[in-house]
C-alpha positions in Angstrom: 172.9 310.5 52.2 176.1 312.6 52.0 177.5 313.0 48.7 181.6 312.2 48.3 183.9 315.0 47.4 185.0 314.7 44.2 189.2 313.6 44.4 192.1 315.5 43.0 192.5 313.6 39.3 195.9 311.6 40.1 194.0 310.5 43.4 190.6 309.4 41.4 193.1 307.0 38.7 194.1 305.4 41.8 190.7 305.1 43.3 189.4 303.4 40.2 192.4 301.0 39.2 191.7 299.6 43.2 188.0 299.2 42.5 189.0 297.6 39.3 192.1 295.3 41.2 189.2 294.6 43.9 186.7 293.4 41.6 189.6 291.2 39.5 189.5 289.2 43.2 185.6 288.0 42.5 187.1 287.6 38.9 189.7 285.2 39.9 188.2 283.2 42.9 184.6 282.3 41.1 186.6 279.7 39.0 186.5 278.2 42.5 183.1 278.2 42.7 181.8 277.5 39.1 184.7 274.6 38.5 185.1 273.1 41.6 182.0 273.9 43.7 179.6 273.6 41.1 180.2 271.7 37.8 183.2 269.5 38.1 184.7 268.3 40.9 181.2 266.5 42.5 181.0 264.6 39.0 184.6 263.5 39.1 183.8 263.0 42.8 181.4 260.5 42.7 182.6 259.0 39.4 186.1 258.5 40.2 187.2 259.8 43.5 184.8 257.7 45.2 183.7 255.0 42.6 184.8 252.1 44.9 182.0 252.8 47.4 178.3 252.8 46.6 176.4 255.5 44.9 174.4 256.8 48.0 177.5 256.6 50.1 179.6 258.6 47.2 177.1 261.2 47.4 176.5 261.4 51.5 180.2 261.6 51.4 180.5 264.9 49.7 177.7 266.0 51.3 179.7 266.0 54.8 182.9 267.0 53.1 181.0 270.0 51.9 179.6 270.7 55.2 182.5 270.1 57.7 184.3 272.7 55.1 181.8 275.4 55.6 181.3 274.9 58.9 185.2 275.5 59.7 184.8 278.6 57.7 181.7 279.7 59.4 183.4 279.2 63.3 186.8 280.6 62.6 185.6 283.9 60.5 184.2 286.2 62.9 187.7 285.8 65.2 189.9 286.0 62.5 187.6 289.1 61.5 188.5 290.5 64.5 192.1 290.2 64.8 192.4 291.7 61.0 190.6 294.8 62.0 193.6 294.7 65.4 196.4 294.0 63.1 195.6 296.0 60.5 196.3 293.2 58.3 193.1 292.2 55.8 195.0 291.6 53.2 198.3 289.6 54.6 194.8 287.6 55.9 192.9 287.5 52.2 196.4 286.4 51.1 196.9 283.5 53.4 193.6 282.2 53.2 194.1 282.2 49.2 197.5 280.6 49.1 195.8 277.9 51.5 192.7 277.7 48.9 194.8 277.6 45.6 197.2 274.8 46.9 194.6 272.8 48.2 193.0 272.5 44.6 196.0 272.3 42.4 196.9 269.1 45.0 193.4 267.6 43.6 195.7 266.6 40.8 196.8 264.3 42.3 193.2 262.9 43.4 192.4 259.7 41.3 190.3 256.5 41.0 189.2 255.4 44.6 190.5 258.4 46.4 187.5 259.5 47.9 189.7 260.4 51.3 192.4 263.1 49.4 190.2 264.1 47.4 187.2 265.3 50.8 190.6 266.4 52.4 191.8 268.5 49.6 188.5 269.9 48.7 187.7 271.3 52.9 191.5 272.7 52.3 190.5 274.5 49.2 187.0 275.5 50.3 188.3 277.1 53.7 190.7 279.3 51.8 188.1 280.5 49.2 185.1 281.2 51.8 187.9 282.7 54.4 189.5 285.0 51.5 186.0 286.0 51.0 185.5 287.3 54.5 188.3 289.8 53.9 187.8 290.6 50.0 183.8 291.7 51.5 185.3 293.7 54.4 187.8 295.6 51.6 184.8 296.6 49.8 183.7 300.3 52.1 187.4 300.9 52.4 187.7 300.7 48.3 184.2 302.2 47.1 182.6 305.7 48.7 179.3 305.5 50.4 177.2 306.4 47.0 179.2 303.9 44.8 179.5 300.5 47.0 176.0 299.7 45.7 177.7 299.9 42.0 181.0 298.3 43.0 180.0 295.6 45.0 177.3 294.4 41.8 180.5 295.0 39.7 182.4 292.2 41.4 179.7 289.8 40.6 179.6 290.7 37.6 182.7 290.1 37.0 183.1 286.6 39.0 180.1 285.4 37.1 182.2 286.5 33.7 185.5 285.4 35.1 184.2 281.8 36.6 182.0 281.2 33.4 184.5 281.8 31.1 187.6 279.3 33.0 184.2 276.7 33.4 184.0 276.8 29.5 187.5 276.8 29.2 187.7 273.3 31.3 184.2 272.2 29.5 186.1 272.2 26.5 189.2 270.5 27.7 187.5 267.7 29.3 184.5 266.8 26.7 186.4 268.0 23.7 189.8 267.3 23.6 190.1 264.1 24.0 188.0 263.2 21.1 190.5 265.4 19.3 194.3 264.2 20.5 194.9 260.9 20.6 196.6 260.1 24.3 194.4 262.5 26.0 191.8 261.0 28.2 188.8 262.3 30.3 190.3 262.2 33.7 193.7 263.6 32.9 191.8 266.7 31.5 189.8 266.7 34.7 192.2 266.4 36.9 194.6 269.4 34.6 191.4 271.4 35.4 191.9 271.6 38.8 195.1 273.0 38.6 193.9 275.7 36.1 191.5 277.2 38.7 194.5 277.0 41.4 196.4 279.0 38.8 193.7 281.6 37.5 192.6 282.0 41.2 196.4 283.0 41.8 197.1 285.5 39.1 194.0 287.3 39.6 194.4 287.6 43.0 197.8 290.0 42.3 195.8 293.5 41.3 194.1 293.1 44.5 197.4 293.0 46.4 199.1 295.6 44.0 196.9 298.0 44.1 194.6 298.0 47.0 195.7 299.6 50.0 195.4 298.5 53.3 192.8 300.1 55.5 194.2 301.4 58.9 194.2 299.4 62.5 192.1 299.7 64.8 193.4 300.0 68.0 192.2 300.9 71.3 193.4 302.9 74.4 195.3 300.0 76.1 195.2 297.6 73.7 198.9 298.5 72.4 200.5 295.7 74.1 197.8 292.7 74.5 197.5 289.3 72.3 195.0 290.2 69.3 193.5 286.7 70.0 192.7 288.3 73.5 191.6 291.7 72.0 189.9 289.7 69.5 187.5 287.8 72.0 187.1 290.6 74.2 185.6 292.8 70.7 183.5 290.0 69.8 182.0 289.8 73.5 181.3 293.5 73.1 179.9 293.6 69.8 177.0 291.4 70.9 176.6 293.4 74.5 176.1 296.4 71.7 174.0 294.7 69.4 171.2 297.0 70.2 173.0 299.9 69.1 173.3 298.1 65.1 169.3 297.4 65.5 168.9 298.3 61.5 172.2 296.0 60.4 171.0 293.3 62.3 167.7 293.2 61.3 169.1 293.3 57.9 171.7 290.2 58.8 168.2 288.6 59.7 166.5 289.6 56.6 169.6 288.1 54.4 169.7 285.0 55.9 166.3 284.2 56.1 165.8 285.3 51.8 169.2 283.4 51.0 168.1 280.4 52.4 165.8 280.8 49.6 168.6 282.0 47.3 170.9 279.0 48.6 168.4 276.3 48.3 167.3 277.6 44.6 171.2 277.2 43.5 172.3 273.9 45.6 168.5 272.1 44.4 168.2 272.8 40.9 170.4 270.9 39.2 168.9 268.0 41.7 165.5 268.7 40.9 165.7 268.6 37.0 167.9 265.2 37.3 164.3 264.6 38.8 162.2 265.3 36.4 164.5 263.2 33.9 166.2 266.2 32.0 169.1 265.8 30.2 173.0 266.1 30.8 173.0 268.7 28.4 170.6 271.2 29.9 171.5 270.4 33.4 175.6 272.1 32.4 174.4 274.3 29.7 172.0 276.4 31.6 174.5 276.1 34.9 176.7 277.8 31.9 174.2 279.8 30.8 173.2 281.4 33.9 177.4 282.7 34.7 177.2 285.0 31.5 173.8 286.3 31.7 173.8 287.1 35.4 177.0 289.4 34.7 175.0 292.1 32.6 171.8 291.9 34.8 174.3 292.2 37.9 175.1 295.9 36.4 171.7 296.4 35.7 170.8 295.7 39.5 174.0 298.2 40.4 172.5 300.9 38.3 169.1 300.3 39.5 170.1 301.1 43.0 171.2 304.4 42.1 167.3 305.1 40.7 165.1 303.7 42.9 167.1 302.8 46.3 168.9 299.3 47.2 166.2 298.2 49.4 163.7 298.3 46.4 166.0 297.2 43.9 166.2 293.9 46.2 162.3 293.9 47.0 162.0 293.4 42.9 165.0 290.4 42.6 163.2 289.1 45.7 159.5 289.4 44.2 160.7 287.5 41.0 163.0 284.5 43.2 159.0 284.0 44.3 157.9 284.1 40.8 160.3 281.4 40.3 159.6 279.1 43.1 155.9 279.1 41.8 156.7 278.6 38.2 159.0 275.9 39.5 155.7 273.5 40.7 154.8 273.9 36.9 158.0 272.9 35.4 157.7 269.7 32.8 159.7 270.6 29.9 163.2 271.1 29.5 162.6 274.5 27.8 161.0 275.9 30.7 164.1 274.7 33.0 166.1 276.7 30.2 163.5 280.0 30.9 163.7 279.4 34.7 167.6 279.4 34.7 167.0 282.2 33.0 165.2 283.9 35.3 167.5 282.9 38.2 170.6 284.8 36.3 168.5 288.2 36.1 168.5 288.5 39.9 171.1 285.9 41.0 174.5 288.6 41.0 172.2 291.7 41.8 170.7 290.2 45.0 173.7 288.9 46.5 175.6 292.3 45.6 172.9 294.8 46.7 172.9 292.4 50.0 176.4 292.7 50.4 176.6 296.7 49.6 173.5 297.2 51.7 175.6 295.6 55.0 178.3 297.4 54.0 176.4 300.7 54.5 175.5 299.6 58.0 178.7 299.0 59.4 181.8 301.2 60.9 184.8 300.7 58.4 187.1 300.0 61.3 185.3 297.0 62.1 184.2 296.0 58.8 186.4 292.5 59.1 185.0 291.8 62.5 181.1 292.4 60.9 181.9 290.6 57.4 183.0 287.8 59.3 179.6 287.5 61.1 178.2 287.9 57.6 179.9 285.5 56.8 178.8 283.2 59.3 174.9 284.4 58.0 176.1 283.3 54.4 177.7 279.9 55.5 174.3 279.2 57.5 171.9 280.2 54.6 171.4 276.6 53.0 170.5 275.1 56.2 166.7 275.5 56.9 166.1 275.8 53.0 167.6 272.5 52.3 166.1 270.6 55.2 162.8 272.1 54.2 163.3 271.0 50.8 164.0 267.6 51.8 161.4 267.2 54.3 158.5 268.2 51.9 159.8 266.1 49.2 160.3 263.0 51.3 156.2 263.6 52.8 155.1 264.5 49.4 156.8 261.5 47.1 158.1 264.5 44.8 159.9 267.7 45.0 157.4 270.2 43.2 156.0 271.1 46.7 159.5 272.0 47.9 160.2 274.1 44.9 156.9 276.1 46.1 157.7 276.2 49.4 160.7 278.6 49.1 158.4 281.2 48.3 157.8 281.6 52.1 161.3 282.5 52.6 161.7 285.6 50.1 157.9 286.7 51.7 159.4 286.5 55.1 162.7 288.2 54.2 160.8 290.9 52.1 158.8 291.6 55.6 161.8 291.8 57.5 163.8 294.2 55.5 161.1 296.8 55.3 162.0 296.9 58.9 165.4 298.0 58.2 165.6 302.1 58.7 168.9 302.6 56.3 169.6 305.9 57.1 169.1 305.6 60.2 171.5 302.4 60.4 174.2 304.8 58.4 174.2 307.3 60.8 174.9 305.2 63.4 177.9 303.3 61.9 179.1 306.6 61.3 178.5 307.9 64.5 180.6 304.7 66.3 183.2 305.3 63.5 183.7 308.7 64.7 184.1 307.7 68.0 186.7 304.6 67.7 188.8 307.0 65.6 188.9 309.2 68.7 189.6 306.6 71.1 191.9 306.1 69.0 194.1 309.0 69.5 
């Protein structure tokens, strides 16, 4: 691999106050995901939201809300990929997609007893925006960080959204089990519901490095494309990326790879909270290892960063991979709550570094020009990841009377995935994006 000039100094203070506005993004929008995705709003959900229906219903009901949400995401991505890379325009898109996500959950104030409707309605509203915004924060990431750093970067925003997302998480822990023993007039719900609106706020003003002080990349645009619709351009690019596909034969393979380890990944993170409800563990472990796992996955998610820089990122994911299969075996074993403390553990150490190093490894793979167009495929990858796992989970578990068979089952996932990415040539897949980057620049002209 080529090594990056070094820049002139007033250039380099630039360079790293946009990494550091870039990772501020993963900073702001894991709130999001820790708050509303994970720990919050599906309790209040079934609880409140939706505590005129039955139980089952409650929780099928936010099943579908979170899957008609993601699924949107998933089908509009790639296009909208496409027409940012046309425009020139990721970040007018990131922004959009963000002001729809932050509305949406600051209007889940208004979400109370019974409200089951507003409340699904709200939530696909707020997930769209954060998993679109995604699509364009990843595709920022080879135009902010030079081809030996975006390993390092990319585990640095994780780091940083597992910080950022913990630390808001605790922040509304605190305000709505802790509070209202203290203040007289304060209740549970009205904290919840003041939660909602502090992600929607922390989500905004962490959003404004990004837009401050990252740049945005140049268009793309094509001999004769000057004066055509970008929805048409945008088709017409998508068409030919997968005519071409054999040409990105290492970054497909190592889409293939991702998707088939992160349903692994997914299913872990989705299930586990599920599974030791299971086994009868307590309220207490269930959210404190949940909060556990944000702030040790941030130092470990640095670790992974560094590691890539010593032994490669392939191998530095081979090892998060081989111990996400130590963990679905040790998972058949679990009985205790301390062990479901280790495990969560266990899950931090590799949780940020996997997901970064798989991010930073597609980035690698891909020409700059299109990165939108190829992140939004990714993407798609991500979006579809806790599909199969999940199903699998459930079917095992439903044959076997118990889930400790499902747990075990993952294991074939990251084996499978491991297979697949030694297939993956990543020099060879470098070379190539460079190559088609060179020549899009010159059709350029």
């Amino acid at each position: 691999m080529e090594a990056t000039a070094p820049l002139p100094v007033e250039n380099e203070k630039q360079h790293k106050k946009a990494i550091w506005a870039w990772t501020m993004y993963d900073w702001g929008n894991s709130a999001f995901a820790t708050t509303i995705m994970a720990a919050v709003l599906p309790v209040y959900y079934a609880s409140v939201a939706a505590s005129n229906l039955p139980s089952n219903i409650a929780t099928a009901y936010w099943g579908y809300t979170s899957s008609i949400s993601a699924l949107i995401a998933a089908i509009i991505s790639p296009i909208l990929g496409a027409i940012a890379d046309f425009r020139g325009s990721k970040k007018k898109f990131l922004t959009a997609f963000m002001i729809l996500g932050v509305t949406g959950t600051a209007l889940l104030y208004l979400v109370q007893s019974g409200d089951w409707l507003l409340a699904s309605i709200f939530f696909v509203f707020g997930n769209i925006g954060f998993a679109g915004s995604l699509v364009y924060y990843d595709a920022l990431l080879p135009h902010v960080a030079t081809q030996d750093e975006i390993d390092n970067v990319s585990s640095r925003g994780y780091a940083m959204g597992y910080i950022g997302g913990g630390l808001l998480l605790a922040i509304n822990l605190v305000m709505i089990m802790v509070l209202p023993g203290l203040i007289p007039g304060l209740d549970t719900t009205l904290m919840t519901r003041l939660s909602f609106v502090t992600v929607a706020i922390w989500w905004a003003c962490f959003t404004l490095p990004l837009l401050i002080h990252v740049k945005e990349p140049p268009r793309r645009i094509e001999a004769g494309e000057e004066s055509e619709h970008p929805i048409t351009v945008s088709f017409r690019r998508l068409i030919k990326t997968f005519k071409e596909i054999r040409k990105y034969r290492e970054l497909s393979l190592a889409m293939l790879a991702f998707w088939v380890y992160a349903n692994g990944i997914g299913t872990i993170i989705v299930m586990a909270t599920a599974y030791g409800t299971e086994l009868g563990f307590s309220q207490t472990t269930l959210i404190g290892t949940l909060l556990m796992v944000q702030f040790v996955a941030a130092p470990f998610a640095f670790l992974f960063g560094w590691l890539s820089k010593k032994i490669g990122t392939k191998k530095s994911i081979y090892i998060s991979l081989a111990i996400y299969t130590a963990i679905a075996v040790a998972g058949y074993f679990l009985y205790h709550e301390w062990q479901f403390w280790v495990l969560g553990f266990a899950v931090a150490t590799v949780q940020g570094g996997s997901q970064a190093l798989s991010r930073s490894l597609i980035g690698k793979l891909i020409p700059k020009s299109k990165s939108a167009e190829f992140f939004g495929f990714f993407s798609v990858f991500e979006k579809f990841a806790s599909i199969l796992g999940p199903a699998i989970f459930g079917v095992v578990s439903t044959i076997m009377g118990e889930s400790r068979l499902s747990i075990a089952s993952l294991v074939l996932f990251f084996i499978v995935g491991i297979i697949i990415l030694t297939k993956v040539d990543v020099e060879k897949g470098i070379a190539v994006a460079k190559s088609e980057e060179e020549e899009l620049v010159a059709a350029a002209r």
